[in-house]
N, C-alpha and C positions, 0 to 999 in steps of 0.2 A: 519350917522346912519348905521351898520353895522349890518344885518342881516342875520342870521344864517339858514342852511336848515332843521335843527330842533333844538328844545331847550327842557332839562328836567325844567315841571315846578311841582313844588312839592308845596301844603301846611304845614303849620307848623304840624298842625295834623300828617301828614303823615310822615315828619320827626322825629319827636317825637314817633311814633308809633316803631320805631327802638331801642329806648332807653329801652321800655319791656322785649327785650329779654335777653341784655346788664345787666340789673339790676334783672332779674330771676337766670341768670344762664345758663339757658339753650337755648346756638346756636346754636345748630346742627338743624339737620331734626327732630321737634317735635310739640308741639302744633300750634305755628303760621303758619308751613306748612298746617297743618290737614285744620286749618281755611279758607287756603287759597285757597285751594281744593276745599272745600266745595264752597266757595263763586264764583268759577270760573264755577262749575258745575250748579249753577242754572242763572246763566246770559249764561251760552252756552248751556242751555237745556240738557248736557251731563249728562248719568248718573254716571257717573267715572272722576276723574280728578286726576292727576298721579304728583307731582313739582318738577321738575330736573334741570339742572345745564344750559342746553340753549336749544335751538329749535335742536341744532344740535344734541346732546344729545335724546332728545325727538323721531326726525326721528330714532336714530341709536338703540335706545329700541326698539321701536316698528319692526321694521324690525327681528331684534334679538328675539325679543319675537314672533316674528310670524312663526318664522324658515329659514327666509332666509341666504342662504349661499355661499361657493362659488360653481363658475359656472351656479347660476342664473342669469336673467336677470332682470332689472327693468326699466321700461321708463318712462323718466325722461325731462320736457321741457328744449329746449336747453338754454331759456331766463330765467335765475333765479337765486339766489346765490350759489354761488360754494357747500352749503354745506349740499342741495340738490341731487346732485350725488357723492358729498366724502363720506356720510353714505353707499351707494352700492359699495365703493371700500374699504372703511373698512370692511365689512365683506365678500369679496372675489370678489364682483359680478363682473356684466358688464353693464354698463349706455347703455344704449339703448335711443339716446336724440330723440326727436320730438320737429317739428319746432311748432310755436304758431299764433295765430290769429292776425294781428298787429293792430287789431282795439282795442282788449284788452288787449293786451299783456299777455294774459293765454293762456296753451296749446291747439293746436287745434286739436279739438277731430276727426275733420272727418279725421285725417291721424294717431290715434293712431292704428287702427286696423292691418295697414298694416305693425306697428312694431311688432305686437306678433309671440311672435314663441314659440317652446315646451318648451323651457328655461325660459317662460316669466313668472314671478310670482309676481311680483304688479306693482302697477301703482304709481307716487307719482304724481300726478294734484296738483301745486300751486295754492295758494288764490292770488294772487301778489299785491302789495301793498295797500291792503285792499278790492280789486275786487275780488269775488267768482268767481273757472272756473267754465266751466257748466257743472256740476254734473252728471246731471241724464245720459247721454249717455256715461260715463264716467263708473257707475255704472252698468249698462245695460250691456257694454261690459265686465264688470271683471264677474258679472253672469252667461253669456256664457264659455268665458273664462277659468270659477273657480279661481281668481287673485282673491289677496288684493290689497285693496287701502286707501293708507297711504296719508293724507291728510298734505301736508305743506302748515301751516296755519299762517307761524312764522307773517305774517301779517295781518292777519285775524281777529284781535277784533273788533268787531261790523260786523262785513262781516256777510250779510246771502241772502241766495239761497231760492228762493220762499217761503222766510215768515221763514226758518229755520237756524238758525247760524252755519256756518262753523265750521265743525271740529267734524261734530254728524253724517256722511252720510257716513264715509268709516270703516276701522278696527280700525282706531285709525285717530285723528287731533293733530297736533303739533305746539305748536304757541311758539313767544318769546319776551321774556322782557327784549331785548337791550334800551338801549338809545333811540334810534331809534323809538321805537315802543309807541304804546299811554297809554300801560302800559307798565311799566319799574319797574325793581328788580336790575339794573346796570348790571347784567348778570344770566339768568334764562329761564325757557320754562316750556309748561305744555303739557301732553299728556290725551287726549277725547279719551274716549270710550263707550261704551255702551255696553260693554262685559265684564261682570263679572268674569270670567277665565283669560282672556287677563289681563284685569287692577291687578289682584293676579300676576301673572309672571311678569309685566312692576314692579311692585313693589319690587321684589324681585330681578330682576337682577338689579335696582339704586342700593340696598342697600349690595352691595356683593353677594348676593346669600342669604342673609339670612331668615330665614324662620318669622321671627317676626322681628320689628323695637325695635332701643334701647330705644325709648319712652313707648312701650307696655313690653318690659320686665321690663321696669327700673318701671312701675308700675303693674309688677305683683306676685304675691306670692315670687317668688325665683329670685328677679333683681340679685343676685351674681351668676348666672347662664349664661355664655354665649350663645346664640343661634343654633342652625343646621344651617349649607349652605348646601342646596339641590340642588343647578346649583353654573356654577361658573360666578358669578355677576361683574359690576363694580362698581364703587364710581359716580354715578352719581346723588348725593343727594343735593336738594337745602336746604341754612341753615335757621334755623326763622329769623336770621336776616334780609335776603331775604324776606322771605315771609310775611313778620310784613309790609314791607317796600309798597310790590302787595297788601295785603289783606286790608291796609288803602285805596289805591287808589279805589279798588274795591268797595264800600260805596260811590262811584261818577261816577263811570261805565257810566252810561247812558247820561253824564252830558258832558262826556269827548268825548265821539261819537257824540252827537247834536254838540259841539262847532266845531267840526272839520270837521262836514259838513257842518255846517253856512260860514266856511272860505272856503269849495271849492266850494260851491254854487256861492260867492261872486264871486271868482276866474271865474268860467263858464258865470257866464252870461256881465262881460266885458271884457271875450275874446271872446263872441260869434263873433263876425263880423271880426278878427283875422283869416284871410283863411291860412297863412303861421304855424297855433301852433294850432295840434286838441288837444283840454281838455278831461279828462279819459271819459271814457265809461260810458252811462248809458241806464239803460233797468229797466222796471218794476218790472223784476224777479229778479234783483239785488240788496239789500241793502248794498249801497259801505262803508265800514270802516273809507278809505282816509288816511289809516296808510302816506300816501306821495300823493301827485300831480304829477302824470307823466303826461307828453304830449310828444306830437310826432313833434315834429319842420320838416317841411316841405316849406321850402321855394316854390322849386319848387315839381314835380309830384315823389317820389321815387320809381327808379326802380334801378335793378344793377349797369345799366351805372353810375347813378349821385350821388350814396351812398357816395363816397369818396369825392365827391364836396361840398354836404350837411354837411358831418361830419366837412369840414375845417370852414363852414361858422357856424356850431352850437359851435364848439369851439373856433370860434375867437368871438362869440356872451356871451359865459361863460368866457370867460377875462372879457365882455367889462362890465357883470353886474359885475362881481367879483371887479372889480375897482370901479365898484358904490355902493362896499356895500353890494351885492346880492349876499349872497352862492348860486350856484344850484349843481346840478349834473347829470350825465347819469341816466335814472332808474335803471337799475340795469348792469351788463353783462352779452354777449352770452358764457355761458360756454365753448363751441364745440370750442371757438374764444383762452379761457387761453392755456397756456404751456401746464401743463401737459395733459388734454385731447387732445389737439390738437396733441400734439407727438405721446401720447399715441394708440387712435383708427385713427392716419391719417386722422384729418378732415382740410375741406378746410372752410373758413367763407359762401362762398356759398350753401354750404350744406346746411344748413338751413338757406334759404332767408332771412325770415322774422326776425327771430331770430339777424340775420346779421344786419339788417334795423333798428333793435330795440336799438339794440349794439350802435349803431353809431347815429343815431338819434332821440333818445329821449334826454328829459331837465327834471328833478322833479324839482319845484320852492316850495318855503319857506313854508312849513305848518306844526304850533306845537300847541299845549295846551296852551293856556297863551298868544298867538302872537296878540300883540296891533292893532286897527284900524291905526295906523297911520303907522306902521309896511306893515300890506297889502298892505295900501294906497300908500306907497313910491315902493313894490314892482311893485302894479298896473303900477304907473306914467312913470316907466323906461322903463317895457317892452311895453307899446304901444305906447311909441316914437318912438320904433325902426319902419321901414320900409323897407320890403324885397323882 
């Protein structure tokens, strides 16, 4: 039995739901996106919902649409996917990283203050893998400050922070529907707002700069009329094909977040007695997503000294499930740790500790949509043979 660290499971419905647009006509960004909007904004409480080409996309609108440029700053947790702080190098800026909490692996907020500075113009706080960070002092400080904060949420469906869903709390939330994630479009994102100004310009810079979409002119009085470009936009449009493909899934929304808590729940409480592997985080104020299972593998106590000893014995522990079967992987990586930032601002892994500790050891194990009892079951059996 060979088991995967995620799997897309689709119903026939939903596969079929792609054939609509296929047999309309019309692919591009048009009615199936509008739907999909629609139906993303009232399961996230937002009042705006924006459909573009990925999450990274997503971040790099919203930034652009809010005026950042170059020679500002934005800070950015060091532990998160790289494309998180390549949106602040695309448009001029300078990643500002902050280390993170390693109990949660979200940015930790009591050291973001001591990164601002006059250059500093937003904040981006990851949801990371389906765990909200903690908002509110987050919030508090961009207040003071005068900062936006651009919420990366690319994991964040089902994520919510005292009762409210991710991606409604800052200037815009940004989530995405890779593979990966618990909705999937094969490659897509969606941008939250609740700013009615904001969400008119996020719109207008997907679509070139144009001041009306080819679906609104193409029904209205004068379709043989090209549009106005009032900014100068990009092509970051998702197609109905896309969105045919979210907007089915979205019609089980709620369905796909309970199952994929049933599985980490499963997961938590027959590793609770497991002193060597802590399971994610949880707190009352947080409704976790579970986009993935991270844990933090700790053999022994990690500190600087034994991160390198830890790391050899988590990856000779990731062969030894991988030969049983068992995809896993790191959770994610410490950016500050890749080539380029690393050359680039001269960072050393220690710089950011925890960040480092996260890098190196943590484990995500098997959770998807659709993953069999016997699936878990065989997951379960392997890793509490081990003994460390």
């Amino acid at each position: 039995m060979n088991i995967p660290i995620a799997k897309t499971n689709l119903l026939d419905t939903e596969i079929n739901a792609v054939l609509n647009p296929l047999k309309s006509g019309w692919l591009v960004q048009g009615p199936k996106v509008k739907e999909f909007e629609e139906k993303w904004s009232t399961f996230t409480s937002a009042n705006y919902s924006t459909a573009v080409t990925s999450c990274t996309s997503a971040l790099h609108l919203s930034l652009a649409a809010l005026g950042f440029g170059p020679g500002d700053e934005a800070i950015v947790p060091a532990f998160t996917w790289i494309s998180t702080a390549n949106v602040v190098e695309h448009l001029g800026g300078k990643v500002v990283f902050c280390d993170i909490d390693l109990e949660t692996f979200n940015i930790d907020v009591s050291e973001i203050e001591s990164k601002i500075t006059t250059k500093t113009k937003a904040i981006l706080p990851v949801h990371l893998f389906g765990l909200s960070a903690d908002i509110d002092p987050i919030l508090d400080l961009a207040r003071r400050y005068n900062l936006w904060v651009v919420e990366d949420a690319a994991c964040g469906f089902g994520a919510k922070y005292k009762g409210q869903h991710v991606g409604a709390f800052g200037n815009t939330g940004c989530f995405s529907f890779h593979p990966r994630k618990s909705i999937t479009t094969g490659e897509g994102g969606m941008i939250t707002t609740n700013n009615h100004l904001l969400t008119e310009k996020i719109k207008k810079l997907r679509d070139h700069g144009a001041a009306i979409t080819d679906l609104q002119r193409h029904h209205g009085a004068r379709p043989y009329l090209l549009a106005d470009h009032p900014v100068a936009g990009y092509n970051q449009r998702m197609t109905d094909i896309q969105a045919a493909l979210g907007s089915a899934q979205m019609d089980r929304a709620n369905d796909i977040v309970l199952e994929r808590t049933k599985l980490a729940l499963g997961y938590d409480e027959v590793f609770a007695d497991l002193n060597w592997l802590r399971t994610p985080f949880k707190h009352s104020d947080y409704d976790h997503g579970y986009q993935s299972y991270p844990c933090l593998f700790m053999p022994e106590k990690i500190n600087p000294q034994a991160i390198k000893k830890i790391n050899e014995k988590r990856n000779k522990w990731m062969d030894d499930l991988q030969k049983s079967g068992i995809s896993t992987r790191p959770a994610t990586h410490a950016v500050h740790m890749l080539s380029f930032y690393k050359k680039k601002y001269g960072l050393m892994p220690e710089d950011f500790p925890n960040a480092y500790a996260a890098d190196q050891c943590s484990i995500s194990l098997p959770l998807f949509h659709g993953m069999e009892p016997e699936e878990q079951g065989r997951v379960i059996e392997v890793i509490k043979s081990y003994n460390f």
